[in-house]
Each structure stands twice: as structure tokens, then as C-alpha cells.
KOLLUM-526094 format. One record per residue: residue in three letters; residue number from 1; x, y negated, z negated of N, C-alpha, C in turn. Coordinates in pm, whole numbers, padded with zeros to 5 digits. Layout:
KOLLUM-526094
NODE  rest   nr     n.u     n.v     n.w    ca.u    ca.v    ca.w     c.u     c.v     c.w
NODE   ALA  NUM       X       Y       Z       X       Y       Z       X       Y       Z
...
END
This chain:
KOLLUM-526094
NODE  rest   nr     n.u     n.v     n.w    ca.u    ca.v    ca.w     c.u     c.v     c.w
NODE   UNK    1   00085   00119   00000   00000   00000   00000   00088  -00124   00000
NODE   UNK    2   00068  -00241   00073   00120  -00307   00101   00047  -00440   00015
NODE   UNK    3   00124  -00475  -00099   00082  -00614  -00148   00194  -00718  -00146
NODE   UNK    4   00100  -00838  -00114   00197  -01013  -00148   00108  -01075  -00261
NODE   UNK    5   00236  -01177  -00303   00227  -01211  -00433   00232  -01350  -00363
NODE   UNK    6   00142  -01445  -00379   00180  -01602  -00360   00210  -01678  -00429
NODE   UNK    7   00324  -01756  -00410   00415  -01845  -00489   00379  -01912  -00406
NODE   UNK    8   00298  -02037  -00516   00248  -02167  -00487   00255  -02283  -00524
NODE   UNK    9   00285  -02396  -00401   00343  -02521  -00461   00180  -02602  -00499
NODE   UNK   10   00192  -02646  -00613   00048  -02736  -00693   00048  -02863  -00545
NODE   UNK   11  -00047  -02849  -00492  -00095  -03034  -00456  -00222  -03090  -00563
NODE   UNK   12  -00212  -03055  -00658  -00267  -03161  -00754  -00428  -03158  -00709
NODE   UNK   13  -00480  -03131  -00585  -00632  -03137  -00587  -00640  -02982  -00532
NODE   UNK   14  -00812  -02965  -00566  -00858  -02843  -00576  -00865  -02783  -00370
NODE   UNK   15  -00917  -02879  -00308  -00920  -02856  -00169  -00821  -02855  -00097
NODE   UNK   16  -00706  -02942  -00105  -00560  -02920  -00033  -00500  -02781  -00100
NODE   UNK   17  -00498  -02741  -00240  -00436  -02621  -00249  -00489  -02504  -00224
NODE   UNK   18  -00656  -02503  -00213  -00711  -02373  -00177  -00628  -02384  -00013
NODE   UNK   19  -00644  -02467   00098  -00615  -02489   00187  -00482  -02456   00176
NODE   UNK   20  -00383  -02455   00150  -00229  -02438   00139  -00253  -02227   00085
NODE   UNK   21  -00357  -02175  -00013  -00377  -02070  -00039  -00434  -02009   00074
NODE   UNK   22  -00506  -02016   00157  -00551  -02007   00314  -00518  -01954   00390
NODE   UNK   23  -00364  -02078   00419  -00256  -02039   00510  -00191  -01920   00478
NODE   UNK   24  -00122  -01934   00373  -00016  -01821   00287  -00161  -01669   00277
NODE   UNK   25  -00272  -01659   00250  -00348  -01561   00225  -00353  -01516   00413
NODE   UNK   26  -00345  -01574   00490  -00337  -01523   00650  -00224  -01504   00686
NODE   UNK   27  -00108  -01572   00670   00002  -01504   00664   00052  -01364   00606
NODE   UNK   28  -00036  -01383   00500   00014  -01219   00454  -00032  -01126   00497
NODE   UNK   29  -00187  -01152   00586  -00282  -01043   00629  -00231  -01001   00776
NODE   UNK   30  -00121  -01119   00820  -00099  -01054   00950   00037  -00984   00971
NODE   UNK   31   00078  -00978   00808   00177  -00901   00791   00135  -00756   00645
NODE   UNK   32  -00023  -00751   00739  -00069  -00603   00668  -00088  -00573   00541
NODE   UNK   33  -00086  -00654   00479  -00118  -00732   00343  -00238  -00634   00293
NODE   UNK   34  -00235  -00593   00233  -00376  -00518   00151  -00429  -00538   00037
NODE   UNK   35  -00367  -00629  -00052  -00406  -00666  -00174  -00334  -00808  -00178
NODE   UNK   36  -00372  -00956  -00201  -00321  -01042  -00219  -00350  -01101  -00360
NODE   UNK   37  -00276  -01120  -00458  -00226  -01199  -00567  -00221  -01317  -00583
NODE   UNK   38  -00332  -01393  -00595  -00282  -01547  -00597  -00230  -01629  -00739
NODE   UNK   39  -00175  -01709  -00755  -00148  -01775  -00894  -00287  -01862  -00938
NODE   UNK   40  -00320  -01908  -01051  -00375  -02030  -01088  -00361  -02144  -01120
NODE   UNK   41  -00342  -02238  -00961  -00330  -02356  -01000  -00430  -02461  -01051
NODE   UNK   42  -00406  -02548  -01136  -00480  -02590  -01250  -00563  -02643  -01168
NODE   UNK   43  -00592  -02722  -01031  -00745  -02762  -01012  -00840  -02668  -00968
NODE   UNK   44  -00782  -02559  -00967  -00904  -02445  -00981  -00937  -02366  -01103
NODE   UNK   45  -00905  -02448  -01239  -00917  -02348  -01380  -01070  -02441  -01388
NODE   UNK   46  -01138  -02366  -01377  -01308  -02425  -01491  -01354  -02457  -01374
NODE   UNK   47  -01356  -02436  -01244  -01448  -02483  -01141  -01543  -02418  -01127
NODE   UNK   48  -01655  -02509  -01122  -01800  -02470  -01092  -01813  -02367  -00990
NODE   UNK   49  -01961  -02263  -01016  -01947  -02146  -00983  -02025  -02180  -00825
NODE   UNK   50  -02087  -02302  -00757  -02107  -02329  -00669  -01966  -02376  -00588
NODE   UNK   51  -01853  -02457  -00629  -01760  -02495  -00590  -01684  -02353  -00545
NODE   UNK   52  -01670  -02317  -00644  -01618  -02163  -00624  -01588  -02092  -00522
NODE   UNK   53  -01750  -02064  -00502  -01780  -01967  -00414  -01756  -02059  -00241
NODE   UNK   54  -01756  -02196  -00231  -01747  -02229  -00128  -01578  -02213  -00087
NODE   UNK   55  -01537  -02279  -00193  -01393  -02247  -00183  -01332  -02061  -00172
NODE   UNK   56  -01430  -02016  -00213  -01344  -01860  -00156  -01367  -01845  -00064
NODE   UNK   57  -01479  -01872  -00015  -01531  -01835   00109  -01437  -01882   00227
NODE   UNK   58  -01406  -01985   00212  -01228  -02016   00318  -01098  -01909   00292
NODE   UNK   59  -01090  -01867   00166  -00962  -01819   00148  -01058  -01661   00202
NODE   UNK   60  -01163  -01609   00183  -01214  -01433   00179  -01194  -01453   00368
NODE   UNK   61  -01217  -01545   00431  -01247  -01536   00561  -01161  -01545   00613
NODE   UNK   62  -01053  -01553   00519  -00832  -01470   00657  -00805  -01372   00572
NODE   UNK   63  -00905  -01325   00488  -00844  -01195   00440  -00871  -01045   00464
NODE   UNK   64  -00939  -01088   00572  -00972  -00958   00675  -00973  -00849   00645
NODE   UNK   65  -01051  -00849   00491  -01084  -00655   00452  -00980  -00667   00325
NODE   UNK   66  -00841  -00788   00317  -00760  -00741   00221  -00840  -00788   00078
NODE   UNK   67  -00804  -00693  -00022  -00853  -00761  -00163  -00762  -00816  -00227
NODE   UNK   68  -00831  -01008  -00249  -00808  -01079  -00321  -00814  -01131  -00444
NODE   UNK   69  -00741  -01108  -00503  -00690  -01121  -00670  -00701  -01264  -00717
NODE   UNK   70  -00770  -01349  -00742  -00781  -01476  -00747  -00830  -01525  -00894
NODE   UNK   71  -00814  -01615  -01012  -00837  -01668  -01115  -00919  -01771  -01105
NODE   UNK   72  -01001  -01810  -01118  -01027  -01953  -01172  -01095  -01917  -01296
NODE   UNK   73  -00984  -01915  -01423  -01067  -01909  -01555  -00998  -02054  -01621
NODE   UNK   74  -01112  -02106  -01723  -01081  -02255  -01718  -00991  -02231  -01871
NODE   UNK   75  -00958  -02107  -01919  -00904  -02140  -02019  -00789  -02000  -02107
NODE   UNK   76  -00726  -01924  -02185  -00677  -01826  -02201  -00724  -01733  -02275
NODE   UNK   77  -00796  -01662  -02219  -00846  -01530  -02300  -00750  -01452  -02411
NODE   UNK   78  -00776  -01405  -02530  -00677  -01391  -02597  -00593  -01252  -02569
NODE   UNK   79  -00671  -01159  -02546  -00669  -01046  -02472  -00631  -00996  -02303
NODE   UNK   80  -00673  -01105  -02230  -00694  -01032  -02102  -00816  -00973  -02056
NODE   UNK   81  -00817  -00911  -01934  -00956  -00796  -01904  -00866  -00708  -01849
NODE   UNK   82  -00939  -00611  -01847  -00897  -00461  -01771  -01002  -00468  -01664
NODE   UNK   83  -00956  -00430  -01534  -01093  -00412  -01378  -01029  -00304  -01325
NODE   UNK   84  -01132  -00262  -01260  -01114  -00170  -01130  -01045  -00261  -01024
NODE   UNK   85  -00934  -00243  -00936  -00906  -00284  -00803  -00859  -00181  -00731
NODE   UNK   86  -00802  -00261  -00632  -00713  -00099  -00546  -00576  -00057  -00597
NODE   UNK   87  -00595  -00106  -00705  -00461  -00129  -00755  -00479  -00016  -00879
NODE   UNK   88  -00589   00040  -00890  -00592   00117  -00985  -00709   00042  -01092
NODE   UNK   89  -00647   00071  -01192  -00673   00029  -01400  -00580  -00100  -01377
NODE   UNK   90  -00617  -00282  -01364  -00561  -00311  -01363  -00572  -00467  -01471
NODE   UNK   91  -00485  -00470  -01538  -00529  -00577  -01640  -00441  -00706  -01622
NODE   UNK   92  -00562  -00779  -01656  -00513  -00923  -01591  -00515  -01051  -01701
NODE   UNK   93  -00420  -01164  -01706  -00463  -01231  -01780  -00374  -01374  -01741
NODE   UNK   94  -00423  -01462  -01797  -00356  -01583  -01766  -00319  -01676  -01889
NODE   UNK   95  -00181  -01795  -01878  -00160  -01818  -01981  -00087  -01763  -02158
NODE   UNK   96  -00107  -01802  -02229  -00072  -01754  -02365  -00148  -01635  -02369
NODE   UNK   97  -00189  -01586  -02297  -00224  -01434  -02291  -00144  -01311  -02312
NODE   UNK   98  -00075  -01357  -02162   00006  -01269  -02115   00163  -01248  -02226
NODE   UNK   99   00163  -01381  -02316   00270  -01338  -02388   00227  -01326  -02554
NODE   UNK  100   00111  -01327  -02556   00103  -01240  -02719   00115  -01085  -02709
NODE   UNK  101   00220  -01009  -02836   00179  -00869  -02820   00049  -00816  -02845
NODE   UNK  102  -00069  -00832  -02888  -00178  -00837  -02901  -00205  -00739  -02734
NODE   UNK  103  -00204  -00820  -02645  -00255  -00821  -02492  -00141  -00683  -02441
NODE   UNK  104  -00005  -00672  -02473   00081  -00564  -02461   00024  -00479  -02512
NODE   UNK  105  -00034  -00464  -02601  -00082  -00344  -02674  -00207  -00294  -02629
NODE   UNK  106  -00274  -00385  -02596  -00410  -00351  -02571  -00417  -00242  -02391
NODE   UNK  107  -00309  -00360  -02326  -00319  -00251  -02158  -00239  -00090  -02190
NODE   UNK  108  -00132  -00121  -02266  -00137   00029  -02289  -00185   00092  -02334
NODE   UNK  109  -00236   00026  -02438  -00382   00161  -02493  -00456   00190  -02343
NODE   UNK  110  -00460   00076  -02290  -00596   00111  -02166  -00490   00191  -02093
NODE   UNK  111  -00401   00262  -02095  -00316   00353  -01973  -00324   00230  -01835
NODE   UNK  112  -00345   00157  -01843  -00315   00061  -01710  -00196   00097  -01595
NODE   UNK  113  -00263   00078  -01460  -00156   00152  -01361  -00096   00015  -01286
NODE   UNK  114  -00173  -00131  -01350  -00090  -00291  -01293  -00100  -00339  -01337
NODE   UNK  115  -00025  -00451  -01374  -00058  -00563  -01447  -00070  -00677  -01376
NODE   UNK  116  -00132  -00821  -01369  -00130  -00931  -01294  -00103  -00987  -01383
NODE   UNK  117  -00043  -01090  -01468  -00007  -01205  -01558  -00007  -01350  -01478
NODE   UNK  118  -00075  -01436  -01513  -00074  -01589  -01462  -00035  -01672  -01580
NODE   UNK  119   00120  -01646  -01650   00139  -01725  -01758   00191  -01904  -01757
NODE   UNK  120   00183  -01943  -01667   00177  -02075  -01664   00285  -02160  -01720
NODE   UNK  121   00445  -02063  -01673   00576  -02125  -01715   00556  -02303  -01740
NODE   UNK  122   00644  -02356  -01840   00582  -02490  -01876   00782  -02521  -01841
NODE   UNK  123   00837  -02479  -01827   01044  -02487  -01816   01054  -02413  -01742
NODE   UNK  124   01159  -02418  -01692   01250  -02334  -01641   01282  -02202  -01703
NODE   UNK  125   01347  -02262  -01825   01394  -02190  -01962   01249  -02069  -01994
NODE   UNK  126   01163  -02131  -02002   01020  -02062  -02000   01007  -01942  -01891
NODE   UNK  127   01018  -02011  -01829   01032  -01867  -01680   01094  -01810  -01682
NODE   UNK  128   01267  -01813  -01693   01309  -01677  -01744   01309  -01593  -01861
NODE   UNK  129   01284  -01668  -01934   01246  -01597  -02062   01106  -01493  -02026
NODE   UNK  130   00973  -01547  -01940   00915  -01497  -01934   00906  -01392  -01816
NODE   UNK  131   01042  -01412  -01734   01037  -01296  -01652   01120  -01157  -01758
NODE   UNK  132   01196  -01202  -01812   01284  -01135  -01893   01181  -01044  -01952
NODE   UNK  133   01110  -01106  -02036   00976  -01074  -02121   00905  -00940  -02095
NODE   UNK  134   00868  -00958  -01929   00760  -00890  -01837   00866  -00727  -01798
NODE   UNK  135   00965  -00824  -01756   01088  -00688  -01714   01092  -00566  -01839
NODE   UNK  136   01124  -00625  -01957   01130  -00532  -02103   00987  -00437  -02130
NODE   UNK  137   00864  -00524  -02087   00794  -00442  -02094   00717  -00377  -01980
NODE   UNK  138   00769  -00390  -01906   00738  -00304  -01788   00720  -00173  -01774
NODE   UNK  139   00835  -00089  -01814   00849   00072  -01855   00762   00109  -01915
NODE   UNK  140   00673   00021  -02055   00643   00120  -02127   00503   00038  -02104
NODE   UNK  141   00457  -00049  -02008   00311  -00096  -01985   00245  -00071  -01875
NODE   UNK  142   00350  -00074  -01728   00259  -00006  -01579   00310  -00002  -01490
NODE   UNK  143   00297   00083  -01434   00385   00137  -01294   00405  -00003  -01215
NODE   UNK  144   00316  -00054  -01214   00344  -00203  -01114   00272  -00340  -01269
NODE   UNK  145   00395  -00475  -01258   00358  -00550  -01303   00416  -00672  -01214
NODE   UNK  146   00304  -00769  -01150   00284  -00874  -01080   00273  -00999  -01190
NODE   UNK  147   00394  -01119  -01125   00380  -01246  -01189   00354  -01334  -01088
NODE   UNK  148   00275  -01389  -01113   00189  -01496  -00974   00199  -01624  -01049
NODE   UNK  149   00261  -01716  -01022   00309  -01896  -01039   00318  -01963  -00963
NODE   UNK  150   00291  -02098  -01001   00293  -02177  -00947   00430  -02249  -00939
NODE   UNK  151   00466  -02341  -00854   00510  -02473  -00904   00486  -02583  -00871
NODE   UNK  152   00554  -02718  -00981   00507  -02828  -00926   00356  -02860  -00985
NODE   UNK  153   00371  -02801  -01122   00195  -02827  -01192   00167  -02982  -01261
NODE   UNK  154   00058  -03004  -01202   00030  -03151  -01294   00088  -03156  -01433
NODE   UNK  155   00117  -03100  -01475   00130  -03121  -01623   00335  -03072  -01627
NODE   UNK  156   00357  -03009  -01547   00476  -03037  -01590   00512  -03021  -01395
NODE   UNK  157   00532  -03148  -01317   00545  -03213  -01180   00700  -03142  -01158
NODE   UNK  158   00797  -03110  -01217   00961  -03069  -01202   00922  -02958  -01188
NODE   UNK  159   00885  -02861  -01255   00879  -02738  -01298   00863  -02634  -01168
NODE   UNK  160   01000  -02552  -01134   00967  -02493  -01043   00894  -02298  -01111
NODE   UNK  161   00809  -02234  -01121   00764  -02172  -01160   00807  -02036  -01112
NODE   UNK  162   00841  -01880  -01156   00877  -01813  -01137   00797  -01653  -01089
NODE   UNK  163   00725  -01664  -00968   00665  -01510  -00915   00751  -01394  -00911
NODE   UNK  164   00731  -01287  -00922   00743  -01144  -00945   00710  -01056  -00916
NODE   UNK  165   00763  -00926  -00865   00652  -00801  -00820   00818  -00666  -00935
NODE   UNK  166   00748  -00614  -01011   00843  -00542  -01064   00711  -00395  -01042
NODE   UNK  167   00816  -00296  -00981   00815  -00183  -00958   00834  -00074  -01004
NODE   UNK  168   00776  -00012  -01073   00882   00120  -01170   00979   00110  -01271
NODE   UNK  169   00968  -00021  -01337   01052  -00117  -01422   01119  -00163  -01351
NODE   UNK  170   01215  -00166  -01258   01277  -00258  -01159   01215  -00383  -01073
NODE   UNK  171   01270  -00524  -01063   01252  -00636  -01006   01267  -00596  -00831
NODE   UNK  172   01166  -00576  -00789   01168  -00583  -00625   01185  -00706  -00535
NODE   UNK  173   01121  -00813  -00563   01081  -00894  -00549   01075  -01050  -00629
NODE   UNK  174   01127  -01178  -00616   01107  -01264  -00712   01133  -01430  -00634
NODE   UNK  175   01071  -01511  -00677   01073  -01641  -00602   01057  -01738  -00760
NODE   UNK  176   01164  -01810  -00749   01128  -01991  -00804   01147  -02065  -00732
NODE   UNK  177   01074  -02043  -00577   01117  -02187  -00520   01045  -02285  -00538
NODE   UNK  178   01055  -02396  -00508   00984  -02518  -00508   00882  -02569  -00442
NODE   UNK  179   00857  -02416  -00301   00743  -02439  -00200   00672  -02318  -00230
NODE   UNK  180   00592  -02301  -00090   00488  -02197  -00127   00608  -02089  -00072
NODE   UNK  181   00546  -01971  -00088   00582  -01831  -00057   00558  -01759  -00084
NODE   UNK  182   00557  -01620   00017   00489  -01479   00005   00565  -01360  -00034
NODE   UNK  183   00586  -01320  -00090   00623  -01202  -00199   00595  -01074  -00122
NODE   UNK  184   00604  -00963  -00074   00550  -00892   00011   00639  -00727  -00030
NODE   UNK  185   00600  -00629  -00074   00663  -00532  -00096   00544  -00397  -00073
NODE   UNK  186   00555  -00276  -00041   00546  -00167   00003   00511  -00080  -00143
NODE   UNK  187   00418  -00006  -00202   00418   00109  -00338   00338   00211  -00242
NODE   UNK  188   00367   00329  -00353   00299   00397  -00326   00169   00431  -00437
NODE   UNK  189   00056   00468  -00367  -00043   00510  -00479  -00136   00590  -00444
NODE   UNK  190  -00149   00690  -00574  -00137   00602  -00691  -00039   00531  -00797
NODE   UNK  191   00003   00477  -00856   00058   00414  -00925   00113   00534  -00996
NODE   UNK  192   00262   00587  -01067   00267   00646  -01152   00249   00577  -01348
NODE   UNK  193   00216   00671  -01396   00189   00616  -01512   00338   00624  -01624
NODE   UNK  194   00318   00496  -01713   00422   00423  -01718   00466   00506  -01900
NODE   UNK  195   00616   00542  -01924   00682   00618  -02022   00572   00614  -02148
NODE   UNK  196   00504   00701  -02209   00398   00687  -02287   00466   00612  -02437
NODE   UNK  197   00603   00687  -02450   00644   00694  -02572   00784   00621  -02648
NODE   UNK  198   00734   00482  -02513   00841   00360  -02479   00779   00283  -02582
NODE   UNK  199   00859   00211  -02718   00784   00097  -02788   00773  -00037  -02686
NODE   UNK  200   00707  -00134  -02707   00680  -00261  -02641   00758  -00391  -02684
NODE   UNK  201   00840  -00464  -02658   00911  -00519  -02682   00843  -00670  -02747
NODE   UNK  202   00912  -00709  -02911   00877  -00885  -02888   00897  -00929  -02823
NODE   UNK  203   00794  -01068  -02741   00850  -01191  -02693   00937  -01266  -02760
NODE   UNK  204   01025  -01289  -02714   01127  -01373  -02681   01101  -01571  -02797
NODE   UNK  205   01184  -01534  -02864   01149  -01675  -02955   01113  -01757  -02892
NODE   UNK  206   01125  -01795  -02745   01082  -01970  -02698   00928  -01891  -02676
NODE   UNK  207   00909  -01759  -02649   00753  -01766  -02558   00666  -01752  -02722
NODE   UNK  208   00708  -01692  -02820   00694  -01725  -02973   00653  -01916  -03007
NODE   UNK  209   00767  -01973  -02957   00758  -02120  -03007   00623  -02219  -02894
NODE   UNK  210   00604  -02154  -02831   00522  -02215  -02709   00368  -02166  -02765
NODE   UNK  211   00348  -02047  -02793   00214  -01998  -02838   00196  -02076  -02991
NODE   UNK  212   00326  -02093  -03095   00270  -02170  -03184   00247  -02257  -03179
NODE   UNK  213   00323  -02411  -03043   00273  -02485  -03063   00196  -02537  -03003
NODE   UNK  214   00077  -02444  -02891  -00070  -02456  -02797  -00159  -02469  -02946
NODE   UNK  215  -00114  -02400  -03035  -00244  -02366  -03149  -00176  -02457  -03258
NODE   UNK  216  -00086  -02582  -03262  -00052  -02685  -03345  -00003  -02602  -03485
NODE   UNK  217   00090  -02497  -03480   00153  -02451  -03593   00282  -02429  -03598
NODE   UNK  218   00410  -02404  -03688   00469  -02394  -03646   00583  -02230  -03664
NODE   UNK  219   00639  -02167  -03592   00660  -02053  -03532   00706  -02034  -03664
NODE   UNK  220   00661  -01854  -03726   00806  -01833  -03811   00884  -01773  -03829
NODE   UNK  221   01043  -01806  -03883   01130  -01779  -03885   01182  -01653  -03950
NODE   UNK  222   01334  -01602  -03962   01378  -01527  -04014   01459  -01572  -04132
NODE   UNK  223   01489  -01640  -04089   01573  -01703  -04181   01511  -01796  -04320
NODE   UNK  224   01574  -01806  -04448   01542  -01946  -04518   01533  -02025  -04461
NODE   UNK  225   01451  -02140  -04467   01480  -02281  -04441   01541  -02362  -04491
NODE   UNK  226   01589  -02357  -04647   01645  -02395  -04724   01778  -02334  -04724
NODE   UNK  227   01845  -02355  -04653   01997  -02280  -04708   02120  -02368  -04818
NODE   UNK  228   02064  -02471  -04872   02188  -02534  -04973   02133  -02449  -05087
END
């Protein structure tokens, strides 16, 4: 099965980037594309379910039979969902989702055969940490785990964002560029299922310091704070 992952540059409004998602979603279909991955860029988080549907309806009509993986959730589920795709058992989530162990724990309980994560790198520093993150738990969470980003997000305009396609625990695939781009790699499936009796790794202190301070607290430590 042949899936692309789109790495997407933000234009800041909801109609130029579905339109920029369009292009890149027909590009991939005429390179046999069977499942497309899109990221969530922020003027499509919380859009009305009439807006929606007009706006897919441009991106479903170059996707010629392929199934499209698309977000517009306006906010971070704490958990994730688990769905049916062609992708198998596949659990998806966006945001501070994707890096609480909470959400690690939960797809392996579900035996999940993919993962999609839309964690919404806010640094640089953030992105590799959070590819790092995804890589560690890969083995012991799903035969295939997909990172779909953006860059260039209203909220942080520098930020080039980091996509992913990791394979059998190995990185196949990976883009931080600064434009759009298609991700494109070859599996076979079904998916094999991923080491049962692999523990799941902590995140990484910065993706730790980022979840404490979305929820205004602050992270804690190992150490005293007091050391005189």
C-alpha cells in the first residue's frame, strides 16, 4: 500500500491552504497514493461542519478513490480515538495528545496496527524531541507510526515543523522543510503487530515542560529545588 504524508506550509487562511492541500493531495494520487495523511493547519481546527464539508469536497475530488486522513478538531483530546481505516486499527490524535503517556498506553492496549499524531511542534527543539519521542515508541506501539506537520503556523510564523513516516521502528521517510511536501513510501499489509512486551518510553522533559505549561503549571522535577 502506497501512502503520502503532507508536509504543509500554513498560509494563515482556511481557503488558500485547503487549496495548497488540493494540489499536494493530487500530486500524490498521481503518484498512486492510496491513503493520504494530511497535517492540521490551525485555520481548519473548529471549522463549521457546513464549511467543512465544502472544503473537503475540493480536497475528496483529486483523491480519486484514495482515503483521506484529514483533522479539523478545534481542540486536544486527551486520549486520542482509535478508527477503522485501510490502515488497519488506527489511532489518531492531535496536539498535547500525542505526547502524554496516558494516549501511549491507551493505543497499545488497543493492539493498534498505525498511528497518525498531529502534535503541533511549537520549536525546532520541540520537533526533534518529538520525533525522537515517536521513534522510542514506535516498537512497542505500531507497525506504522505517521507524523503529519505543518510549518510556518500563525502562532509560531519561524517554525519549520517536522513530518514522518516510521516503519517497523525505523525512520523511512522525514521532512522539516519550510514548503509543502509529499512524503510517499510503499508497506505492506497487513501491518505487523508491534513487540507486545516492549515498555513505552517517557517523553522527553521539553515535551513534559510544554504539556505543563498549555495547562498553566509547572513541570516536576527530580531534583530538590532547594539545594543550599
Amino acid at each position: 500500500m502506497r501512502i503520502a504524508v503532507l508536509h504543509h506550509r500554513c498560509r494563515g487562511d482556511a481557503a488558500a491552504d485547503v487549496a495548497a492541500l488540493t494540489e499536494a493531495a493530487r500530486s500524490a494520487c498521481e503518484q498512486d497514493a492510496e491513503v493520504i495523511v494530511c497535517p492540521r493547519p490551525p485555520s481548519l481546527a473548529g471549522m463549521p461542519l457546513d464549511e467543512r464539508e465544502v472544503l473537503l469536497a475540493g480536497i475528496d475530488g483529486c483523491a480519486e478513490g484514495a482515503a483521506l486522513l484529514v483533522s479539523f478538531a478545534a481542540d486536544d483530546d486527551s486520549t486520542g480515538r482509535i478508527v477503522e481505516t485501510p490502515l488497519g486499527t488506527t489511532a489518531l490524535a492531535s496536539g498535547d495528545a500525542c505526547l502524554r503517556p496516558e494516549t501511549a498506553s491507551r493505543i497499545k492496549e488497543a493492539r493498534a496496527d498505525s498511528v497518525v499524531w498531529r502534535p503541533g511542534a511549537e520549536s525546532e527543539l520541540q520537533a526533534e524531541a518529538i520525533l525522537e519521542y515517536a521513534l522510542e515508541c514506535a516498537p512497542a506501539l505500531a507497525g506504522l507510526v505517521v507524523l503529519a506537520e505543518c510549518s510556518g503556523t500563525v502562532v509560531h510564523p519561524a517554525h519549520d515543523g517536522t513530518s514522518a513516516i516510521i516503519h517497523l521502528g525505523e525512520l523511512v521517510a522525514e521532512s522539516a522543510s519550510a514548503d509543502d511536501e509529499v512524503l510517499m513510501v510503499d508497506v505492506e499489509v497487513p501491518l505487523p503487530a508491534p513487540e507486545p512486551d516492549l515498555a513505552l518510553p517517557e517523553p522527553p522533559p521539553m515535551l513534559v515542560q510544554r504539556i505543563a505549561a498549555h495547562e498553566g503549571r509547572k513541570p516536576p522535577v527530580d531534583y530538590p529545588a532547594d539545594l543550599s
